[in-house]
C-alpha positions in Angstrom: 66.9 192.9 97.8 63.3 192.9 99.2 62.0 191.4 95.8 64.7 188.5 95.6 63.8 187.7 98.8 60.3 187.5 98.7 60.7 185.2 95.4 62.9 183.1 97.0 59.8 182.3 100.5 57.2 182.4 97.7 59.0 179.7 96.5 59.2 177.7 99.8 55.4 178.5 100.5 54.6 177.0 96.9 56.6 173.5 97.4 54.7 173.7 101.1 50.9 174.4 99.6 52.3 171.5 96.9 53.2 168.5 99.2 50.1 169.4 101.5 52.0 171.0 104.3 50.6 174.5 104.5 47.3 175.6 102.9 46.8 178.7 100.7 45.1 180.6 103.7 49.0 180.4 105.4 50.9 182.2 103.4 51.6 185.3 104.8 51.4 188.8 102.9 54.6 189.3 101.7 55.8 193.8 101.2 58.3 194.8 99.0 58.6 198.8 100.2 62.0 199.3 101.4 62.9 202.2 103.3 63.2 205.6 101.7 67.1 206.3 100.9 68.2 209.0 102.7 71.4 211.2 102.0 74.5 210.2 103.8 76.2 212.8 106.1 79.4 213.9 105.1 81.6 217.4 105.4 81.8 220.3 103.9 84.5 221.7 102.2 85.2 224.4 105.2 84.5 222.0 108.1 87.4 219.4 106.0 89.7 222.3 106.6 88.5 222.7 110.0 89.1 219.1 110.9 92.5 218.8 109.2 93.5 221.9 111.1 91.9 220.3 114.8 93.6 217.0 114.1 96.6 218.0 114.4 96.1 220.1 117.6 94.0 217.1 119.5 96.2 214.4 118.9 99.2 216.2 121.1 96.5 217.1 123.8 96.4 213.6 125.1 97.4 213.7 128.8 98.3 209.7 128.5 101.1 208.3 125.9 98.3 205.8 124.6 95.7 208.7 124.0 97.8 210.4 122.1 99.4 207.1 119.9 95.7 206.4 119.1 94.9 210.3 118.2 98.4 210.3 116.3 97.0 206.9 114.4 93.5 208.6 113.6 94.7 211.2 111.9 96.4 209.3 109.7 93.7 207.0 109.2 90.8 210.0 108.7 93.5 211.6 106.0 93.7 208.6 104.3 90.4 207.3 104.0 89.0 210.9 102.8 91.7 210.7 100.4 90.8 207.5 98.9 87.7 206.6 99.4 87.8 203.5 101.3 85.1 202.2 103.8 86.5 202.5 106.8 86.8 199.1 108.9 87.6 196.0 107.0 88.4 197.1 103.8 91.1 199.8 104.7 92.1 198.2 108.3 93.2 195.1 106.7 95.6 197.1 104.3 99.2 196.0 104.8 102.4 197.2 103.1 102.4 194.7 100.4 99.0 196.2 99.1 100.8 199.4 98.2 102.6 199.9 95.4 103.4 202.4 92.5 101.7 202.8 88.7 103.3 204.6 86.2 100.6 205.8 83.6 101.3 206.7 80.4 101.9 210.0 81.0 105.1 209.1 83.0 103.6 210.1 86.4 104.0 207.7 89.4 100.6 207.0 91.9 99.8 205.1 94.6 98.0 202.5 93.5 96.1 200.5 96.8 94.6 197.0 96.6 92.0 196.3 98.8 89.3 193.8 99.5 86.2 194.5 101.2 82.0 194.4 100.9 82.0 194.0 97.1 85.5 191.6 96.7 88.5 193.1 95.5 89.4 196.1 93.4 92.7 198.4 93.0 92.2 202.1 93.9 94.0 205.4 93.4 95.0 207.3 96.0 95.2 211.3 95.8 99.0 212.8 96.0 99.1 213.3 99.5 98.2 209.8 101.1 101.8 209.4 100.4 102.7 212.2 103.2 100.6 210.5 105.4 101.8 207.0 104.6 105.6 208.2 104.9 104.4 209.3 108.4 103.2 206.3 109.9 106.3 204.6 108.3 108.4 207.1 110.2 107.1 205.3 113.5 108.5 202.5 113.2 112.3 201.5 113.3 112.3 198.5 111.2 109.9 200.3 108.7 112.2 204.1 108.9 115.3 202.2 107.8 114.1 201.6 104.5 113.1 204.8 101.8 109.7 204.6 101.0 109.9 202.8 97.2 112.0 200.0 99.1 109.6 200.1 101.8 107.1 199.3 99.2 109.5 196.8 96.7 109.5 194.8 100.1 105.8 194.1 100.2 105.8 193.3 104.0 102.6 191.6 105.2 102.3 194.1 108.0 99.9 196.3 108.3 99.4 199.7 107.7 97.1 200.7 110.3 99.0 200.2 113.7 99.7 202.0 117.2 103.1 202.7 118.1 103.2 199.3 119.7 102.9 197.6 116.6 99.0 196.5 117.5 96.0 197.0 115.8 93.0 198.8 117.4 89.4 198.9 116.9 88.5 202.1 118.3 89.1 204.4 116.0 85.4 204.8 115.4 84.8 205.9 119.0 87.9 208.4 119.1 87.0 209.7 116.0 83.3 210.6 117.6 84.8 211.9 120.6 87.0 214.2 118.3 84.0 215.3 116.5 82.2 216.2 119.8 85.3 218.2 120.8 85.0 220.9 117.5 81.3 221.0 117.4 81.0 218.6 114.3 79.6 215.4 115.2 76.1 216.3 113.3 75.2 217.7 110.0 72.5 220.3 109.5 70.0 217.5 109.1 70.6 216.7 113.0 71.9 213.2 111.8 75.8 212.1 113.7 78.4 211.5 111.3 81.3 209.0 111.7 84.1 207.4 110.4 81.9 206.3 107.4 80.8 209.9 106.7 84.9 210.3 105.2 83.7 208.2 102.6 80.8 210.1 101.9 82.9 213.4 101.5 85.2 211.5 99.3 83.0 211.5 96.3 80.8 214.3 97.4 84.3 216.5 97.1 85.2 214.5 93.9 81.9 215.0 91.9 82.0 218.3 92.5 85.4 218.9 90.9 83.8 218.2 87.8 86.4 216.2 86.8 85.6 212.7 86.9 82.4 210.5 85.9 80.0 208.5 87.9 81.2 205.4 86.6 85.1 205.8 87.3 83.7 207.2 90.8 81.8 204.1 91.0 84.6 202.0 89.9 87.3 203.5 92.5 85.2 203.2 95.5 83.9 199.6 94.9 80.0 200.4 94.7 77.5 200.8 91.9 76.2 203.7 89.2 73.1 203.6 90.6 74.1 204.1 94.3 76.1 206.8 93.1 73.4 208.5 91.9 71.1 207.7 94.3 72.8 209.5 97.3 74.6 211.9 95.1 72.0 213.3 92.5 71.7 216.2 94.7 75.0 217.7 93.6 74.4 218.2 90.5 72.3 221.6 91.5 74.9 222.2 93.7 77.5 221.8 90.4 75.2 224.0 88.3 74.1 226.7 90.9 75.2 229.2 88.4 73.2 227.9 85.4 70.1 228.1 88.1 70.5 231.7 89.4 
């Protein structure tokens, strides 16, 4: 990014130095040294089943009916997104019912197929088995959506969205209650000291994937809307981690 910028002002300072505007001795000393990647925090296996376990115990410990529609919604919403990979924000906020639907492979299985469109345009993703618990449990909230079974639900393609409260609104503090929650079981930082968020689900997404072994960089790539060589940038660490056996 730094280079394609720095082409583009070198650029503007040559037409500048050409039509007499700005001398050689102007130009100012252009760098191209980024800043040094740095791994992403995400979860562990154990704390994932310590947070699944917590969520459900936090979100009833809301003293006011609001506190606990928005802990009910973030658990939800944390399942999901560590179950599909989607950046949280945008991309999976803007995800209504008619995004959803079912694809039958070729081995005659049925799975939830999700369309969304975020920071790199538009993709389909698949989601893991048991988004569809999750997604049968915010239907079960609402009246107009209960009435239905959940392939009708779908055949419907309703341009509401997924992610609501209770009240049928959208919220945009999920972030927030999801660090407050972290705070409350002793997870909010990793053992580098850095604080995790919402964005850190993503991160255990393909950490957790990777190390089952069982798909490639480039379908990984391809599912969560981001490149081979960010892939391996912030993941290239597994792969001692994968082969901890072949080291000892």
């Amino acid at each position: 990014t730094l280079i394609n910028y720095n082409s583009s002002l070198n650029r503007i300072f040559d037409t500048a130095i050409a039509k007499g505007w700005m001398s050689k001795s102007q130009v100012p000393p252009l760098s191209n040294k980024g800043v040094k990647g740095e791994r992403r925090p995400a979860f562990s296996v154990d704390e994932w089943v310590v947070i699944m376990r917590e969520l459900r115990t936090w979100q009833s410990m809301g003293q006011k009916t609001v506190t606990r529609n928005m802990r009910e919604l973030l658990r939800d919403y944390v399942l999901i997104l560590t179950n599909t990979g989607m950046r949280y924000g945008t991309e999976s906020q803007n995800i209504k019912w008619k995004h959803i639907s079912w694809y039958t492979a070729k081995d005659g299985f049925r799975y939830l197929m999700i369309a969304v469109d975020g920071k790199t345009g538009r993709r389909e993703l698949i989601a893991r088995h048991n988004v569809l618990v999750y997604l049968k449990r915010i239907q079960s909230r609402f009246d107009d959506l209960n009435s239905m079974t959940f392939d009708e639900l779908l055949e419907a393609k309703l341009d509401v969205y997924v992610f609501r409260l209770r009240n049928g609104l959208q919220t945009n503090n999920l972030n927030q209650s999801f660090e407050q929650f972290l705070r409350h079981i002793g997870l909010l930082k990793d053992k580098f000291g850095d604080n995790r968020t919402l964005y850190s689900l993503r991160h255990t997404y393909a950490t957790m994937t990777l190390m089952r072994g069982q798909v490639s960089i480039h379908d990984l790539a391809r599912q969560m809307g981001t490149s081979v060589v960010m892939i391996e940038r912030h993941y290239s660490h597994l792969n001692s981690a994968m082969k901890a056996k072949n080291f000892s």
